[in-house]
C-alpha positions in Angstrom: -34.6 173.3 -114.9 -33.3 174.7 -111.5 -36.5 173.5 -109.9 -36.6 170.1 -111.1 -40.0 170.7 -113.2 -38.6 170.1 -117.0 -36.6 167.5 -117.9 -32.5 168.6 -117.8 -31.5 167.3 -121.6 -35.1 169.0 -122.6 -34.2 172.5 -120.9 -30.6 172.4 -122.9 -32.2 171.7 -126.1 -34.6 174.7 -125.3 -31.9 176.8 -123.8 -29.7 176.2 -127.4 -32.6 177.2 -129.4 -33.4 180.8 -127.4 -30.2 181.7 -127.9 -30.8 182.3 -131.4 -33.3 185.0 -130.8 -31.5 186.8 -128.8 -28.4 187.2 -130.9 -24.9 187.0 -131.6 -23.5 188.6 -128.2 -25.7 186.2 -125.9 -23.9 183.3 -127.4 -21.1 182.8 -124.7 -24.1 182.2 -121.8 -25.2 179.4 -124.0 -22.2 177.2 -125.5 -22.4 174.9 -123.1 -26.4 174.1 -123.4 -25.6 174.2 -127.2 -23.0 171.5 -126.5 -25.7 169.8 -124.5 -28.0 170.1 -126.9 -25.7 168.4 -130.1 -24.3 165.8 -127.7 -27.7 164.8 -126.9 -30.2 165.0 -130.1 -30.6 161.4 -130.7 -32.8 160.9 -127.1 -36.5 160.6 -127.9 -38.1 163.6 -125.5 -41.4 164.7 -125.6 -44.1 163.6 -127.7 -41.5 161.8 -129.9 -41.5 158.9 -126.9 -45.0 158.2 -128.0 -43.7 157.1 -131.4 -41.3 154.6 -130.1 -40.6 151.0 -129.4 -40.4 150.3 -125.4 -37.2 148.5 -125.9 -35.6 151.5 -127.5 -37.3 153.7 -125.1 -35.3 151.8 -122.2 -32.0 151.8 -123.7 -32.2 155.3 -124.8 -33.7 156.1 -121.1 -30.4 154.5 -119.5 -27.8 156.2 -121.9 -29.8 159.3 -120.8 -29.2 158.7 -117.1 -25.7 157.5 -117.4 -24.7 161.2 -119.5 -27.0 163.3 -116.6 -24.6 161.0 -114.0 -21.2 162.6 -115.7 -23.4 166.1 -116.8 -26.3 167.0 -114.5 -23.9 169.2 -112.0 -22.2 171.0 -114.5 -25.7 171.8 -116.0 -26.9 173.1 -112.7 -24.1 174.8 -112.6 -24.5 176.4 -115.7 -28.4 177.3 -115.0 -27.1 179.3 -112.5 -24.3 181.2 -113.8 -26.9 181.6 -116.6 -29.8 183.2 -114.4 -27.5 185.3 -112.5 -25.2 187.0 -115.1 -29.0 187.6 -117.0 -30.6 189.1 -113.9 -27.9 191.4 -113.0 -28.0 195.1 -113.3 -28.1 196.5 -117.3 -26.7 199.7 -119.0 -29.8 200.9 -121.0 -28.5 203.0 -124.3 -30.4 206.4 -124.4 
């Protein structure tokens, strides 16, 4: 996502769905891409697209632009605060 090689709305929805494996005390690093996530179900991503009507595809391609106008910063912001608090140092249990 932070490279620009997946779409943003397709990250959050993968982002909300990781956080369930990796259990109950990860869940603060991803409310927000849960929020994302809910907020933006309805979009046909991936190989759903192939199943729809071009017409729909278009509108559903410009409400997904206009939420990534108000969104896309705060979810970079977001990927960030996410890879850093996940990369810093640990406290391993012995």
């Amino acid at each position: 996502m932070i490279g620009e090689k997946i779409n943003l709305i397709e990250g959050c929805h993968q982002l909300a769905r990781l956080r369930l494996t990796l259990g109950p005390d990860m869940d603060d690093l991803f409310n927000y891409f849960v929020s994302v996530s809910s907020e933006t179900d309805h979009f046909p991503l991936g190989t759903l697209r192939k199943h729809c009507a071009q017409e729909f595809l278009k509108r559903a391609d410009r409400e997904m632009e206009r939420y990534l106008l108000d969104e896309k910063e705060r979810i970079m912001q977001e990927c960030h605060q996410l890879v850093k608090k996940l990369s810093g140092p640990r406290i391993l249990n012995n």
